[in-house]
C-alpha positions as CSV (number, residue, x, y, z in Angstrom):
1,X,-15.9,-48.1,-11.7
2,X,-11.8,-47.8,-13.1
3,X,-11.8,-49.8,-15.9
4,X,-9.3,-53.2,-15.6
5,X,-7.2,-53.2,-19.0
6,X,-4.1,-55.9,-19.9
7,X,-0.9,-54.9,-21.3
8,X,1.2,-57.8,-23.0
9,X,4.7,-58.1,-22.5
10,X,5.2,-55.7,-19.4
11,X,9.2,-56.1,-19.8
12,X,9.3,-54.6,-23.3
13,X,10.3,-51.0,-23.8
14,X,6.8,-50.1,-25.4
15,X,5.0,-51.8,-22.9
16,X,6.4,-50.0,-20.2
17,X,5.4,-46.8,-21.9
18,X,1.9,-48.5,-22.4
19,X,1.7,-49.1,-18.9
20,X,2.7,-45.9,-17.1
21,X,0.1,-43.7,-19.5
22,X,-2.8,-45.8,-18.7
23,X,-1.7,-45.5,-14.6
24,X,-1.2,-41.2,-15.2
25,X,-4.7,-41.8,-16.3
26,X,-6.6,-43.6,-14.1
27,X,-6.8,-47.1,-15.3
28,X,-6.1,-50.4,-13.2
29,X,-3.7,-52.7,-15.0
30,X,-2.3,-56.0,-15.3
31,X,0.6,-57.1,-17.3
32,X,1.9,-60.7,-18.4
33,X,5.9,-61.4,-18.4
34,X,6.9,-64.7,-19.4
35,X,8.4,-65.9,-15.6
36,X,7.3,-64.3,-12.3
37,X,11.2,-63.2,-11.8
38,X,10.2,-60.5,-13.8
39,X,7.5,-59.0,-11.9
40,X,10.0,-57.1,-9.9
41,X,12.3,-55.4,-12.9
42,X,8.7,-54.2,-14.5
43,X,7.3,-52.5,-11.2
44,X,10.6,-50.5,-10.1
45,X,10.8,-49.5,-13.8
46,X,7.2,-47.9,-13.3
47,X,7.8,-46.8,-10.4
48,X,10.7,-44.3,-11.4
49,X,8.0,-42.0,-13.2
50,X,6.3,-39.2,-11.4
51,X,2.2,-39.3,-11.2
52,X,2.8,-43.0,-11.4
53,X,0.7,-45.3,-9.2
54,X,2.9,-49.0,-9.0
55,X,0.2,-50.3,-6.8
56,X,-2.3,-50.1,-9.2
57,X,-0.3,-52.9,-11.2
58,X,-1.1,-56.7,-11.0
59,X,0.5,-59.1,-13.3
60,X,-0.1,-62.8,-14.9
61,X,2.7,-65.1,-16.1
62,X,1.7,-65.8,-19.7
63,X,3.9,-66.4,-22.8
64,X,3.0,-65.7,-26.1
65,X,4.3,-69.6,-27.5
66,X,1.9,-71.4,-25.0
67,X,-1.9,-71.6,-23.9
68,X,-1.3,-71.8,-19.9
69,X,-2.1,-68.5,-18.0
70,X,-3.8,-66.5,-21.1
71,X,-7.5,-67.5,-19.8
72,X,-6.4,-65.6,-15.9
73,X,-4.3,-62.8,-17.8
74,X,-7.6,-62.0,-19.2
75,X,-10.5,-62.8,-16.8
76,X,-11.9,-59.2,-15.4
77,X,-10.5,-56.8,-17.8
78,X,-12.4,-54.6,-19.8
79,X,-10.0,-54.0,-22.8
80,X,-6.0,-55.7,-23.6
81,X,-3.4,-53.9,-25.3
82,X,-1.7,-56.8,-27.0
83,X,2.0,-54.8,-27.7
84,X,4.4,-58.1,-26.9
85,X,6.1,-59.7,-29.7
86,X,7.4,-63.2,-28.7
87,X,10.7,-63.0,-30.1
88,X,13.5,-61.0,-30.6
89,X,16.0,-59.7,-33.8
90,X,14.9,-62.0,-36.8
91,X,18.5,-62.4,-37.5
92,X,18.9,-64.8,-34.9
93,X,15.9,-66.8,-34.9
94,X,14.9,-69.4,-38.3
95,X,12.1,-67.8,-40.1
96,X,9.9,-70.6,-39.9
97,X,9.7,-70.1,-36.1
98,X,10.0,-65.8,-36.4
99,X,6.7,-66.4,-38.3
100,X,4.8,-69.2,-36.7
101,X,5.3,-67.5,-32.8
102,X,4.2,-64.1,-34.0
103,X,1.3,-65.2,-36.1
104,X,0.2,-68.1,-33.2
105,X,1.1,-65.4,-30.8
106,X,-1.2,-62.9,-31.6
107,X,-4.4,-65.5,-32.1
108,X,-3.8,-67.0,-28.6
109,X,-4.1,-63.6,-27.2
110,X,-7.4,-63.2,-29.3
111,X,-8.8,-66.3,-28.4
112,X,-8.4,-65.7,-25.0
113,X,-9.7,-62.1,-25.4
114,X,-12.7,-62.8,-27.4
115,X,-13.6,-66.4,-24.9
116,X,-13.7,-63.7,-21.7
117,X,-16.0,-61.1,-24.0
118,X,-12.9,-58.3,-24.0
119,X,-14.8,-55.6,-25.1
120,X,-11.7,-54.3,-27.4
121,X,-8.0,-56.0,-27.9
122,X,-5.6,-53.0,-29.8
123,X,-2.7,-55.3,-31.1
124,X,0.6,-53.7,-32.1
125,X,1.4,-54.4,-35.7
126,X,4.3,-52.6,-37.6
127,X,4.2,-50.1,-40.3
128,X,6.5,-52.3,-42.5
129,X,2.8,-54.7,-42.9
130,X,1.3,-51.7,-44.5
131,X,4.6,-50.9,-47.1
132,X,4.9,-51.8,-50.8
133,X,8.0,-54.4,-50.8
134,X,10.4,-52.3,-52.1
135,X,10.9,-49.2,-50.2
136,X,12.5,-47.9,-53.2
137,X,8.8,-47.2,-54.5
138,X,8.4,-42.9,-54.5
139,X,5.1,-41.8,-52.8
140,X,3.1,-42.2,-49.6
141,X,0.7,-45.2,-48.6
142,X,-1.9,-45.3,-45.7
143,X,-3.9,-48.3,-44.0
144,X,-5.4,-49.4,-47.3
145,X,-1.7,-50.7,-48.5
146,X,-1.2,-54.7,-47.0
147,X,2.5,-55.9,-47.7
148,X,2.8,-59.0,-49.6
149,X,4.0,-61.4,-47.1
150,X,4.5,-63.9,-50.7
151,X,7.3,-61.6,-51.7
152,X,10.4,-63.5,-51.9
153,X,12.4,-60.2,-51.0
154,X,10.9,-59.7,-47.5
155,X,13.0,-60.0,-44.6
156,X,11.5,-62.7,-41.9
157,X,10.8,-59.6,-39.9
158,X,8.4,-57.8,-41.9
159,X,7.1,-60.9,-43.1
160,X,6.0,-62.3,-39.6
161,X,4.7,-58.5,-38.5
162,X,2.4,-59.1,-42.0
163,X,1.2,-62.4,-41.4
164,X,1.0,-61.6,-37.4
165,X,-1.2,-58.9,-38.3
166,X,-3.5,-60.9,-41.3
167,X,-3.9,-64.1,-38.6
168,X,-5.5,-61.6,-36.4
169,X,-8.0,-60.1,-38.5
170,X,-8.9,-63.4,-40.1
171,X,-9.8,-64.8,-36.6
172,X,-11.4,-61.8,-36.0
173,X,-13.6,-62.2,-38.5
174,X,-14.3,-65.9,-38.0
175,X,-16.3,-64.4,-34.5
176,X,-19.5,-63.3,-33.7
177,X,-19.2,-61.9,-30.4
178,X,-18.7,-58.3,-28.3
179,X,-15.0,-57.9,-29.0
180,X,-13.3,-55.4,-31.6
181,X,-9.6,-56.0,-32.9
182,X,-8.1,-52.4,-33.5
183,X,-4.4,-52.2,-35.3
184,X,-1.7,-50.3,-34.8
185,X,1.4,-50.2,-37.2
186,X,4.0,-48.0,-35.9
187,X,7.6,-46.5,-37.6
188,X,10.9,-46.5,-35.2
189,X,10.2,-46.2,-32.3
190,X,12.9,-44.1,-30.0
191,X,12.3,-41.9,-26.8
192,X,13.2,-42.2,-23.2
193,X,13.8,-45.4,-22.0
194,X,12.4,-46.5,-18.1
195,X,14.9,-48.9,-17.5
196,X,18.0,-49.8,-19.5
197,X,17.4,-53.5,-19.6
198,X,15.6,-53.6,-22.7
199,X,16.7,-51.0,-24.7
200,X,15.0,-52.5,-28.2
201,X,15.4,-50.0,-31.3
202,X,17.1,-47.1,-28.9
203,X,20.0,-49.1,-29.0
204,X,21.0,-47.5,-32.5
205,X,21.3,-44.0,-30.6
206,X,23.1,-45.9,-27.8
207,X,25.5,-46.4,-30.7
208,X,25.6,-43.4,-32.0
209,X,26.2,-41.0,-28.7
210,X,29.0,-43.9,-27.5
211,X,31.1,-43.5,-30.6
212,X,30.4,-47.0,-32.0
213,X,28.7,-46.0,-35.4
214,X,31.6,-45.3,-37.7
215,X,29.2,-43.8,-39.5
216,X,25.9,-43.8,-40.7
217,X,24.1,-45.7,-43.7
218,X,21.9,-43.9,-46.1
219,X,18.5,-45.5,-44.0
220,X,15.8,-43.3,-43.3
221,X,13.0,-43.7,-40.6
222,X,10.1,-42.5,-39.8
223,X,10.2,-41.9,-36.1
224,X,7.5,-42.2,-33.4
225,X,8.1,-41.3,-29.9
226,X,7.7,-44.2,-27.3
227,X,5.1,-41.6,-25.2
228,X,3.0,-40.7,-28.8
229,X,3.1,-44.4,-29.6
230,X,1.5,-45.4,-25.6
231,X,-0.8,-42.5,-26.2
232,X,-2.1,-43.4,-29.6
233,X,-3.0,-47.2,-28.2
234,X,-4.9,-45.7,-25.6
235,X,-6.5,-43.5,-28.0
236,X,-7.7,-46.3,-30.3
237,X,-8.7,-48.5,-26.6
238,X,-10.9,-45.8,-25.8
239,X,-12.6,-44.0,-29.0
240,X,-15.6,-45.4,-30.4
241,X,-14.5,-45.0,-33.5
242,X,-11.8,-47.1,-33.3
243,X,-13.0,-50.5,-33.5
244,X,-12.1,-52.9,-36.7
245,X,-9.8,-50.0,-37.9
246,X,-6.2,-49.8,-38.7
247,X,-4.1,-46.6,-37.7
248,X,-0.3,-46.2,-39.1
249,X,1.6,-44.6,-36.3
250,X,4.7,-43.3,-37.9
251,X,5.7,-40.2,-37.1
252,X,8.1,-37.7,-39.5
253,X,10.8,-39.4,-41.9
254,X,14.5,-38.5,-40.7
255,X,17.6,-39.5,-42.6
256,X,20.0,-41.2,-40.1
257,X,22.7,-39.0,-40.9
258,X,20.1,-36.1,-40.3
259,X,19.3,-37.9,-37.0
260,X,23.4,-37.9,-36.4
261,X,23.8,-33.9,-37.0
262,X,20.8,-33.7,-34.2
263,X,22.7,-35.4,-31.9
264,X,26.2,-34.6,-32.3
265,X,24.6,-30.4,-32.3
266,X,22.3,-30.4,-29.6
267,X,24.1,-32.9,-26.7
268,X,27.0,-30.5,-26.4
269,X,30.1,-32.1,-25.0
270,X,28.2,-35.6,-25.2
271,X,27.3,-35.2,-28.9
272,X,31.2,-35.0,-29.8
273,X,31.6,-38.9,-30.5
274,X,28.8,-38.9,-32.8
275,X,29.5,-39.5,-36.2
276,X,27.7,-37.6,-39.4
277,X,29.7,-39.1,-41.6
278,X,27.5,-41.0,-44.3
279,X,28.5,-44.5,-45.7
280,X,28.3,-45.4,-49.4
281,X,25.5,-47.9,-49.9
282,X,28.1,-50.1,-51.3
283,X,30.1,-50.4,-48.2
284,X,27.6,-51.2,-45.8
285,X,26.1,-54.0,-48.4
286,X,30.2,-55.0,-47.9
287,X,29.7,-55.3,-44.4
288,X,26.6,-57.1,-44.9
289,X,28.0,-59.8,-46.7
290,X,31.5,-60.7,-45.6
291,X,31.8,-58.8,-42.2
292,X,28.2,-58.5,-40.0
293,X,25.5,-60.8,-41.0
294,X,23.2,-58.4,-38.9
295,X,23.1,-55.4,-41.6
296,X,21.5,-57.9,-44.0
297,X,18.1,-56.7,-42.6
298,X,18.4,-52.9,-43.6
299,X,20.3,-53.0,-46.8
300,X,16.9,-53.6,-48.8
301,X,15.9,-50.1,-47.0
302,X,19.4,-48.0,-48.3
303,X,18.1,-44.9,-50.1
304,X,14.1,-45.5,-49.4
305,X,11.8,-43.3,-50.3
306,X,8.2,-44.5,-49.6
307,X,6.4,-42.6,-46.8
308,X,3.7,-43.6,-44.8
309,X,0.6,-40.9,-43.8
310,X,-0.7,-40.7,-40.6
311,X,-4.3,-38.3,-41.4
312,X,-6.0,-41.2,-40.2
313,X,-4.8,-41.3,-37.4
314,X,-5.0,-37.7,-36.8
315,X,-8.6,-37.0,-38.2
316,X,-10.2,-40.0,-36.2
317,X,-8.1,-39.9,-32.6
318,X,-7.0,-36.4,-32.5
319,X,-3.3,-38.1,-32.3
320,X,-0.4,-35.3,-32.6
321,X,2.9,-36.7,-32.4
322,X,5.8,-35.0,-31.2
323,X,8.8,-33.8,-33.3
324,X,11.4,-36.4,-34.3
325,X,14.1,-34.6,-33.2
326,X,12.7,-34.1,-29.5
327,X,12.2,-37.5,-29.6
328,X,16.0,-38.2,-30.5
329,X,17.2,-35.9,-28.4
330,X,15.5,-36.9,-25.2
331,X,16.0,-40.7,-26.0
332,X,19.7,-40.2,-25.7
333,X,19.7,-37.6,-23.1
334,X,17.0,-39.9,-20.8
335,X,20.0,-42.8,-22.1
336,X,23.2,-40.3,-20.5
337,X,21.5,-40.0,-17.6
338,X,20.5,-43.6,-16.7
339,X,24.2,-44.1,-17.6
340,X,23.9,-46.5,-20.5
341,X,26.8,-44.6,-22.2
């Protein structure tokens, strides 16, 4: 019997990925998205990948900041990969409501999950839960590490990703039934894109191939390709010895301006607006402050030097990711071709 598993959020860019990896491999699927209108945009998305199957994918209208529909999204599947988040760049959303629909997001889902006996609900989490506060702390943290969502120097983003992630494993705990919570906590996540509605994080290389990017702050990331990321959920949906564990998922750290010499080097003609230029830190905190609101988020990260390890993740799923700059390269080659720049 092909086993029936949920993806959150079909409309999302990880999602999709989610979604076309569990098809290649045999699973039945349903997705939620927030309004029937769009069912359409998620299946001609899927559809565009080879070894894909579109008629193997059912959906449910559910949204993450309400009850209706969770209890159908759910009924018959075996396993839910909760990867939605119900909101969008902190920035532009208070952070009393950033927090309160990620955190009551996440424990709908459960609820729902654990009330139809789900044998196993892998929820995406963020590797910025699992992070001392200051990522100007040398040295390299695993699972064990929680972020202190008290810290009065979190951004609203990590903070809700933190208290998303405790909400869940405090319900968990609170039950006594079949279902197992498995985390997640991925890095930036880049890589091609299925459709060029939702771009998400890939909209920074977007930047960078167009021209836009002036230059580039002294930020580094650790990057995780969209495909390694699908394929390490399924890997923790389907291993035994996944259940009540967390996994950091964040591939190898690239300086942005390293990520920028990748680009501007291995595109050829289209790499010729990038810019390797770096900024000082004191300019972009400049910008911050009296120019874009929106860079607020990433000057706590200028010059950061924490890493996170991934041996976890590799000694108990077998999970190999890919090299960063593959990832960056075919993330803005997959964007040129889709015509996004």
């Amino acid at each position: 019997m092909t086993e029936f598993v949920l993806v959150t959020g079909g409309s999302g860019y990880v999602a999709g990925w989610c979604i076309v990896e569990l098809l290649r491999r045999g699973f039945d699927v349903r997705t939620t998205v927030r309004n029937s209108g769009k069912e359409n945009e998620v299946r001609a998305a899927v559809s565009g990948v080879v070894d894909v199957d579109p008629g193997r994918l059912t959906f449910a209208v559910a949204d993450l900041t309400a009850d209706a529909g969770w209890d159908d999204a759910v009924d018959g599947v075996s396993s839910v990969l909760h990867v939605a988040s119900p909101l969008g760049i902190s920035a532009s959303v208070a952070e009393d409501v950033l927090i309160a629909s990620a955190r009551d997001g996440a424990v709908r889902v459960l609820r729902a999950a654990t009330a139809a006996k789900v044998r196993r609900v892998v929820m995406t989490s963020a590797a910025n839960a699992a992070s001392p506060s200051s990522y100007a702390t040398d040295g390299v943290t695993d699972e064990e590490l929680w972020t202190d969502p008290d810290d009065p120097t979190l951004i609203p983003y990590r903070r809700s990703k933190t208290l998303a992630e405790r909400s869940a494993w405090d319900f968990m705990r609170e039950q006594d039934g079949v279902t197992e919570l498995t985390t997640v906590l991925p890095g930036a996540v880049f890589g091609p894109v299925l459709t060029t509605a939702n771009l998400g994080s890939v909209a920074i290389i977007q930047r960078m191939i167009s021209g836009r990017m002036r230059g580039v702050p002294r930020i580094g990331l650790e990057i995780v390709d969209v495909r390694d990321l699908a394929d390490i959920h399924i890997r923790a949906m389907t291993s035994p010895a996944a259940g009540g564990e967390r996994f950091l998922a964040t591939g190898d750290f690239r300086w942005m301006r390293e990520m920028a010499e990748v680009l501007h080097s291995g595109l050829g003609d289209r790499g010729r607006k990038v810019h390797t230029r770096q900024l000082p830190d004191f300019a972009v905190r400049l910008a911050a402050r009296y120019l874009d609101p929106s860079l607020r988020e990433i000057t706590p990260a200028l010059g950061r030097r924490n890493r996170h390890s991934t041996d976890k993740a590799q000694r108990v799923l077998g999970w190999e990711p890919r090299s960063p700059d593959q990832t960056v390269l075919d993330c803005a080659r997959d964007l040129v071709e889709k015509g996004a720049v």
